[in-house]
KOLTILUM-465001 format. One record per residue (C-alpha): x, y, z negated; residue in one letter; residue number from 0. Coordinates in steps of 0.05 Angstrom, whole numbers. Each point is the difference from the previous one (the first is absolute). Layout:
+--------+--------+--------+------+-----+
|      X |      Y |      Z | rest |  nr |
+--------+--------+--------+------+-----+
|      X |      Y |      Z |    A | NUM |
...
+--------+--------+--------+------+-----+
This chain:
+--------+--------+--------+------+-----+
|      X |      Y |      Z | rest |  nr |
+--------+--------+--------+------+-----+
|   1688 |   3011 |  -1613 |    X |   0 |
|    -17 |     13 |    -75 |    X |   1 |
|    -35 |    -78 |      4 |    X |   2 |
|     59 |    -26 |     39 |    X |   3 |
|     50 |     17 |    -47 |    X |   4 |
|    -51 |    -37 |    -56 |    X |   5 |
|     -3 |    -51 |     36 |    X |   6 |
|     68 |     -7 |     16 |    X |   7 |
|     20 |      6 |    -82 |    X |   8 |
|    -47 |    -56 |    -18 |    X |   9 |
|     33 |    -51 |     45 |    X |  10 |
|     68 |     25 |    -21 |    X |  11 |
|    -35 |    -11 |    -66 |    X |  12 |
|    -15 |    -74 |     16 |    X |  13 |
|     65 |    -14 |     37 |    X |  14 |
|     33 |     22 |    -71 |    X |  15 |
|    -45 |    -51 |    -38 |    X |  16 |
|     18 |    -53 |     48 |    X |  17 |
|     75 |      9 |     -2 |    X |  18 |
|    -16 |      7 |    -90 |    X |  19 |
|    -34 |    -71 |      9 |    X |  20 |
|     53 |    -31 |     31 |    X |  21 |
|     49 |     20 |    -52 |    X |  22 |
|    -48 |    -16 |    -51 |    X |  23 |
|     -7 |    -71 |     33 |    X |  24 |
|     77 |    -12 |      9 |    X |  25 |
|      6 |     25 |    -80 |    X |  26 |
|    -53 |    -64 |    -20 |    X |  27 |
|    -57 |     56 |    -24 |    X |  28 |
|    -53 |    -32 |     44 |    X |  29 |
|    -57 |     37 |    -35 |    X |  30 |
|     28 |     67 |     21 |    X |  31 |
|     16 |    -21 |     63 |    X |  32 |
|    -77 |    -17 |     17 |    X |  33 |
|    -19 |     71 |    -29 |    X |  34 |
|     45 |     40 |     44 |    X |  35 |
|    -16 |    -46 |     61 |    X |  36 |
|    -72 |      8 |    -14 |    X |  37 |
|     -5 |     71 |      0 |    X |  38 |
|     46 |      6 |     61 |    X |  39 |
|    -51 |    -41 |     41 |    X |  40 |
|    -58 |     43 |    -38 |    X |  41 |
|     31 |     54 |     41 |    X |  42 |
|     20 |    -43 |     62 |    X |  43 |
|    -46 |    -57 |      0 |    X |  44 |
|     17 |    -12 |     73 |    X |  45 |
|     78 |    -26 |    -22 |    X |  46 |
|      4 |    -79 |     19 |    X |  47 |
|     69 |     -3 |    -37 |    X |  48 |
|    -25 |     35 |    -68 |    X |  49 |
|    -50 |    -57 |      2 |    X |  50 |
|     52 |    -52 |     12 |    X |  51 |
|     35 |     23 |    -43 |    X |  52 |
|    -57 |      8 |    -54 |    X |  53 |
|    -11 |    -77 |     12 |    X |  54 |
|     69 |    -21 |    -15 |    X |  55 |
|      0 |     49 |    -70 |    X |  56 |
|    -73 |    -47 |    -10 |    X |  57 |
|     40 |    -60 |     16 |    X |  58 |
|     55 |     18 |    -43 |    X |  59 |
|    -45 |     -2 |    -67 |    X |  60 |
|    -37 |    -63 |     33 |    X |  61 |
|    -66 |     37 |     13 |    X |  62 |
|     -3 |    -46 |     73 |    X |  63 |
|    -76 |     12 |     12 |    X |  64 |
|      8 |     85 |     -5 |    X |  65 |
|     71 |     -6 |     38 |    X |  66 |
|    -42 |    -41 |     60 |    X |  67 |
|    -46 |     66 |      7 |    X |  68 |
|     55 |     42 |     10 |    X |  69 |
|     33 |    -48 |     48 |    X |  70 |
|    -66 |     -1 |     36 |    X |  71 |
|      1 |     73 |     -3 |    X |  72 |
|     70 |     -2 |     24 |    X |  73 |
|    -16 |    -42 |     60 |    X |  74 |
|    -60 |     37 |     37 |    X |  75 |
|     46 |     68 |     10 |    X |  76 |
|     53 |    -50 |     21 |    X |  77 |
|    -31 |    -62 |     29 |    X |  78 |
|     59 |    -36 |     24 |    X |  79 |
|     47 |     19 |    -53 |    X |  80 |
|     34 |    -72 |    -21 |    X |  81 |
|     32 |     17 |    -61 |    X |  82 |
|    -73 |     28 |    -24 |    X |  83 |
|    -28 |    -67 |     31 |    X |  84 |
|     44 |    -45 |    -32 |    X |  85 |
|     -4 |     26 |    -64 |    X |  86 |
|    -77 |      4 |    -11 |    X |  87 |
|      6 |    -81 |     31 |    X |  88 |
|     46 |     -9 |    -59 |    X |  89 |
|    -59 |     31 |    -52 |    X |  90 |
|    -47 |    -35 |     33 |    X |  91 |
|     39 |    -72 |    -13 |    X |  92 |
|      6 |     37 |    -73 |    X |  93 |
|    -71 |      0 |     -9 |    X |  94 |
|    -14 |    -64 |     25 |    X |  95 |
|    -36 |     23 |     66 |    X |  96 |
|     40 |    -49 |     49 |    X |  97 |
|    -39 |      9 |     58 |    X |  98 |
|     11 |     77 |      6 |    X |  99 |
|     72 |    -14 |    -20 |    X | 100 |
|      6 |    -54 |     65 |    X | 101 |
|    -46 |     48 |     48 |    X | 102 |
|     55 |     63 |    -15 |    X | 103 |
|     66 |    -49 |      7 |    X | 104 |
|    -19 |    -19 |     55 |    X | 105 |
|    -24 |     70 |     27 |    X | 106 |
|     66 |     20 |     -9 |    X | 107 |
|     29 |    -64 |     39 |    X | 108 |
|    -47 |     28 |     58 |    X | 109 |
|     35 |     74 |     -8 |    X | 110 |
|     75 |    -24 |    -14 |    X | 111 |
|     13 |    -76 |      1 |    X | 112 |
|     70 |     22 |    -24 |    X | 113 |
|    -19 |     28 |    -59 |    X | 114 |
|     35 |    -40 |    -53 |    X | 115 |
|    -43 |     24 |    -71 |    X | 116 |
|    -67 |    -22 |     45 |    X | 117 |
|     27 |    -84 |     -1 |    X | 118 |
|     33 |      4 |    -70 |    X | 119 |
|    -50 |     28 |    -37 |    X | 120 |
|    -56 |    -49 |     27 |    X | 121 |
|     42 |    -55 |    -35 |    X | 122 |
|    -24 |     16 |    -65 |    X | 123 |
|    -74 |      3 |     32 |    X | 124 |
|     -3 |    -61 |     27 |    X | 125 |
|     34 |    -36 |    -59 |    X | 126 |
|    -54 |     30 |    -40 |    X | 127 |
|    -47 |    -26 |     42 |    X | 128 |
|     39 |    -72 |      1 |    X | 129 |
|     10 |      4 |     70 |    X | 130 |
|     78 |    -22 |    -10 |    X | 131 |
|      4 |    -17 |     68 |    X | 132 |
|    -16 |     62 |     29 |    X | 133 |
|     42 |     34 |    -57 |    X | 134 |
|     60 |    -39 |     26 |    X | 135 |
|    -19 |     26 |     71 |    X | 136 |
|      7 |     66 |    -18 |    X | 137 |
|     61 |     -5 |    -32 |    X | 138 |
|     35 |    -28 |     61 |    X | 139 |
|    -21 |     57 |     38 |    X | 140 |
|     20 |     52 |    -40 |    X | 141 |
|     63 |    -31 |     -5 |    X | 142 |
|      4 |      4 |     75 |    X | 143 |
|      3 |     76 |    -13 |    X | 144 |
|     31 |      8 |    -64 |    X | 145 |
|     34 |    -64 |    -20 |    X | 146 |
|     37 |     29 |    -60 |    X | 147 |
|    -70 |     29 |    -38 |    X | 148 |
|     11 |    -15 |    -78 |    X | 149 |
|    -91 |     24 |      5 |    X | 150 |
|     -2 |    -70 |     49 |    X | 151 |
|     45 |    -38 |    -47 |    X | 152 |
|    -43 |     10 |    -64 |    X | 153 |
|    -68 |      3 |     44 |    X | 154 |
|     12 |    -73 |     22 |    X | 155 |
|     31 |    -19 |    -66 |    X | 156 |
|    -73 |      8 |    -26 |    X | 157 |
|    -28 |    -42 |     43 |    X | 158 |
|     47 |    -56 |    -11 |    X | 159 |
|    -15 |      9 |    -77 |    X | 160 |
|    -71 |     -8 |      3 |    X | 161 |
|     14 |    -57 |     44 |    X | 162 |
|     49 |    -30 |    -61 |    X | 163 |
|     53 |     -5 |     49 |    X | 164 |
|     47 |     28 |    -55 |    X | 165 |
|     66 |    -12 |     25 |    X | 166 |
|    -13 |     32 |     68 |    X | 167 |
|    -33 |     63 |    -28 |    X | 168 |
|     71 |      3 |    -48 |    X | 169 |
|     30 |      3 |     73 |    X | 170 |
|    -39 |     52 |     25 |    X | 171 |
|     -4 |     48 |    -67 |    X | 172 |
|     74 |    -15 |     -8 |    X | 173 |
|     14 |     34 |     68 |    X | 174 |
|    -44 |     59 |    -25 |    X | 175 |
|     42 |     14 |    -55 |    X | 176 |
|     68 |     -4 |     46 |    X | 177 |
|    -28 |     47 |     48 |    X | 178 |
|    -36 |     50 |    -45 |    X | 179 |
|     20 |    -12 |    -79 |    X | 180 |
|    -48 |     48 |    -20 |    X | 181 |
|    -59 |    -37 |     24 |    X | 182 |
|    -54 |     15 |    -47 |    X | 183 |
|     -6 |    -65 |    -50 |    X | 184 |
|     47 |    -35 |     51 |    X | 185 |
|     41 |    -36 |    -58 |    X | 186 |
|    -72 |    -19 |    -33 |    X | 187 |
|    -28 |    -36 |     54 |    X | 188 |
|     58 |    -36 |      8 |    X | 189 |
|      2 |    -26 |    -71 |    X | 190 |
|    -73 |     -7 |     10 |    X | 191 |
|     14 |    -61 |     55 |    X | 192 |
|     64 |    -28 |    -34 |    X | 193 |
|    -53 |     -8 |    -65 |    X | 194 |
|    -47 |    -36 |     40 |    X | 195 |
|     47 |    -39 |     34 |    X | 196 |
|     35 |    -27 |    -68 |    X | 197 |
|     70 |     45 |      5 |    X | 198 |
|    -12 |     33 |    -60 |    X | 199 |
|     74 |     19 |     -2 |    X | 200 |
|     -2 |     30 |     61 |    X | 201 |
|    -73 |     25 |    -31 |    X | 202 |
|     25 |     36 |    -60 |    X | 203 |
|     62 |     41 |     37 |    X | 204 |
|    -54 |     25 |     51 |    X | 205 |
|    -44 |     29 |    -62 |    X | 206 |
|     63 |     26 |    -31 |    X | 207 |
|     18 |     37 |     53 |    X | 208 |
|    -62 |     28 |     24 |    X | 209 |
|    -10 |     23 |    -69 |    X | 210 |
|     64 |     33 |     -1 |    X | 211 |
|    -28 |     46 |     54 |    X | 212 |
|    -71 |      0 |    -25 |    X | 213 |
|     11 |    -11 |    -69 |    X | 214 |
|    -85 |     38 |    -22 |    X | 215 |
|    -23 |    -51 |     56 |    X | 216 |
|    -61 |    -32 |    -47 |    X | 217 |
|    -18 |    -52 |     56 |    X | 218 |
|     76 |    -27 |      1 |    X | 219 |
|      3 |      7 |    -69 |    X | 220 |
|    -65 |    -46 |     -9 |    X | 221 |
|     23 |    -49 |     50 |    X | 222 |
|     72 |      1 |    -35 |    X | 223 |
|    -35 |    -23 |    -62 |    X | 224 |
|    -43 |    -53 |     25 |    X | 225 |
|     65 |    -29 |     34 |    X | 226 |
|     36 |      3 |    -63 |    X | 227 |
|    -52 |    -31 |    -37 |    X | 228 |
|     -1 |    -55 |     46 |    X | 229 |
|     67 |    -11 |    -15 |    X | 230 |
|    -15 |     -5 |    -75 |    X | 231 |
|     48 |     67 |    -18 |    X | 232 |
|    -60 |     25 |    -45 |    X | 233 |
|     38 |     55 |    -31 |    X | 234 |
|     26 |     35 |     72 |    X | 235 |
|    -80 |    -13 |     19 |    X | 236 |
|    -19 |     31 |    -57 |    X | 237 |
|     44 |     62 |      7 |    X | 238 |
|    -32 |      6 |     70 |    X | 239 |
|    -68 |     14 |    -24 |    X | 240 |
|     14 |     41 |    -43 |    X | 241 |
|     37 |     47 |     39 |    X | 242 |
|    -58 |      1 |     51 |    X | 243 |
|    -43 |     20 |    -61 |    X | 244 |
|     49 |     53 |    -13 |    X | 245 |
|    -14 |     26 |     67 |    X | 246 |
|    -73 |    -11 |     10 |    X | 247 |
|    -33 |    -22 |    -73 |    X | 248 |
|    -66 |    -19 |     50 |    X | 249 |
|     25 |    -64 |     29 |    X | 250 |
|    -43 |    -54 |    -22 |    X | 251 |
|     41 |    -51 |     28 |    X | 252 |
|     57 |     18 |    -44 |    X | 253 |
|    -35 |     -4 |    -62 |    X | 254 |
|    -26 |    -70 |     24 |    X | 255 |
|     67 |    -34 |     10 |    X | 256 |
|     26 |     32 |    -62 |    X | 257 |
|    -66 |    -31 |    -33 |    X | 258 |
|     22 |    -68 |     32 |    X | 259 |
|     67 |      7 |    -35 |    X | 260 |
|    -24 |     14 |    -65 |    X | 261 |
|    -45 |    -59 |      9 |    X | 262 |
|     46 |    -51 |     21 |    X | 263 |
|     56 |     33 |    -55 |    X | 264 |
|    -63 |    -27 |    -61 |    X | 265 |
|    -23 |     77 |    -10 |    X | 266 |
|    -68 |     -9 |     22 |    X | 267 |
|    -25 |     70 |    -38 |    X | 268 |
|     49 |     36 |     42 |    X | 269 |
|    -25 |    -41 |     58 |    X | 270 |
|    -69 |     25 |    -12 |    X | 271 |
|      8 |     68 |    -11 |    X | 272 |
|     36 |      4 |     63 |    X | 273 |
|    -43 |    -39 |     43 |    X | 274 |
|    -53 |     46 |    -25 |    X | 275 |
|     38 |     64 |      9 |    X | 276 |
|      8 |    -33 |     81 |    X | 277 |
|    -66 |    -14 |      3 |    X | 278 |
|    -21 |     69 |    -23 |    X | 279 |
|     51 |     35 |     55 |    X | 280 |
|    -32 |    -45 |     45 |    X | 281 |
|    -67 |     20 |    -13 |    X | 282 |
|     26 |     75 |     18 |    X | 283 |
|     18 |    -24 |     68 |    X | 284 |
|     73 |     35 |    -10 |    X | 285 |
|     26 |    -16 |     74 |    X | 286 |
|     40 |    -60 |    -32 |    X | 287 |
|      2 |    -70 |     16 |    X | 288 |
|    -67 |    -20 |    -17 |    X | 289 |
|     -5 |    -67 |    -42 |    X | 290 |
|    -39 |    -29 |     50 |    X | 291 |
|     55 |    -12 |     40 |    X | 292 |
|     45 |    -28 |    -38 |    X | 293 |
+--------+--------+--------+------+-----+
C-alpha cells in the first residue's frame, strides 16, 4: 500500500506539471513549458499527449528536428492518432524531408479520407516540391470538406506565388484575410504579390497595415524598406533600417542597404564603414539575411 500511495503521488506529481506546462505554453514562456513537460514524462514516460504536446512547445521556438522525435514518440503509444500524424507530416515538410511528409498524408488519407488538415497541409509540401499540380489537387479536395479554410486559402496562395501567378494568389490570400484577419503575416503576403505584380499602391497599404499589427516584425520591416527604396523614398527606407537595427543591431542586411544609401548620397566613408560593420555581422553568422542573398 505504502508503494501505491508513492506511486500514486508521483503521477499526481506529473499530471500537475502537465496542466503548469500548458499554462506556461498559453502565457508565451516556451522554455518553462518544455521543463515542466519534461519532467512530467520523466515520471510518466509512457504519456503520448505530454509528447505531443512537448513537440508543439519544440515547434513553437522552431526547434522542428527535436519536435519530430517527440511526435515520433507521440505516435508509437498512439499509432493512428491523426492530429499526432499530421503534425509530425507538417515538421517533416519543415525540414525538407518530403517523402516522409507524402508517406504520412497519405497514411492518414488511408485512416480518414475526411480528414481536412491531412489535404491542406500537403499543399505547402508539394509546392515545395514544385509539384503545383498536385498542390492544386489537394486543395480541391479539401475544399470538398472544408470549403471555407482561410489554412487552404493561404496554402494555395503559395503555390500560385512561386508560380508568379500574382494576381491569382492576391485572390486567394485576400480570402484568407476575410475569413480569418488574424492570419499570421496574412496582410504581408499580400503586399508581397501586389509588389511583384507592379500595384505598389495596393503594395504599400498591405505593409502598412500588417505593420500596424506586427509593428517588431524585422522581415516586413526589411521587405518594407526594399519596396520603399524601389520607389526612390530614401528617407522612409532609411528610417526602416534603422529601426530594424534598433531591434536587432545583428542584421547585416540592414547595415548593407544603409551602406548603399550612403554610397549613392556621395558619403563613401560612411559607406565603408558600414559595409564593413555588415560584413563583420555577417562573418558572425547572426541568423540575418545573409549578403549572399541579396
Amino acid at each position: 500500500m505504502i508503494f501505491d500511495d508513492v506511486e500514486f503521488g508521483s503521477f499526481d506529481k506529473a499530471e500537475r506539471k502537465a496542466r503548469k506546462a500548458f499554462e506556461l505554453y498559453e502565457d508565451g514562456k516556451m522554455s518553462q513549458a518544455l521543463d515542466e513537460l519534461e519532467t512530467a514524462l520523466e515520471i510518466n514516460p509512457a504519456n503520448s499527449s505530454w509528447h505531443f504536446d512537448k513537440a508543439l512547445t519544440l515547434d513553437a521556438i522552431s526547434r522542428f528536428e527535436d519536435a519530430i522525435t517527440e511526435f515520433e514518440a507521440a505516435l508509437e503509444l498512439s499509432p493512428d492518432d491523426l492530429e499526432i500524424l499530421n503534425s509530425l507530416a507538417v515538421d517533416y515538410t519543415r525540414t525538407g524531408q518530403y517523402d516522409l511528409a507524402i508517406d504520412t498524408f497519405e497514411h492518414i488519407q488511408e485512416l480518414d479520407s475526411t480528414f481536412e488538415p491531412g489535404y491542406c497541409n500537403r499543399i505547402i509540401t508539394y509546392t515545395e516540391m514544385g509539384l503545383h499540380d498536385l498542390a492544386e489537387q489537394m486543395f480541391y479536395l479539401a475544399q470538398q470538406i472544408k470549403p471555407d479554410c482561410a489554412l487552404c486559402y493561404y496554402n494555395i496562395g503559395n503555390s500560385l506565388f512561386a508560380r508568379g501567378e500574382y494576381k491569382k494568389a492576391i485572390g486567394c490570400w485576400l480570402r484568407t484575410a476575410e475569413l480569418d484577419a488574424t492570419h499570421p503575416q496574412i496582410n504581408y503576403r499580400i503586399a508581397q504579390a501586389y509588389w511583384s505584380d507592379g500595384q505598389s499602391e495596393q503594395s504599400r497599404e498591405h505593409f502598412l497595415t500588417e505593420l500596424r499589427t506586427n509593428p517588431g516584425d524585422i522581415d516586413v520591416i526589411f521587405d518594407f524598406g526594399l519596396f520603399l527604396l524601389g520607389r526612390g523614398d530614401i528617407e522612409s527606407a532609411k528610417e526602416k533600417f534603422n529601426r530594424i537595427l534598433e531591434l536587432d543591431p545583428d542584421f547585416a542586411a540592414a547595415l548593407f542597404y544603409l551602406g548603399e544609401i550612403a554610397f549613392n548620397g556621395g558619403d563613401s566613408e560612411r559607406a565603408a564603414e558600414l559595409y564593413n560593420l555588415a560584413l563583420e555581422k555577417e562573418g558572425r553568422e547572426s541568423g540575418g539575411r545573409r549578403l549572399s542573398g541579396l
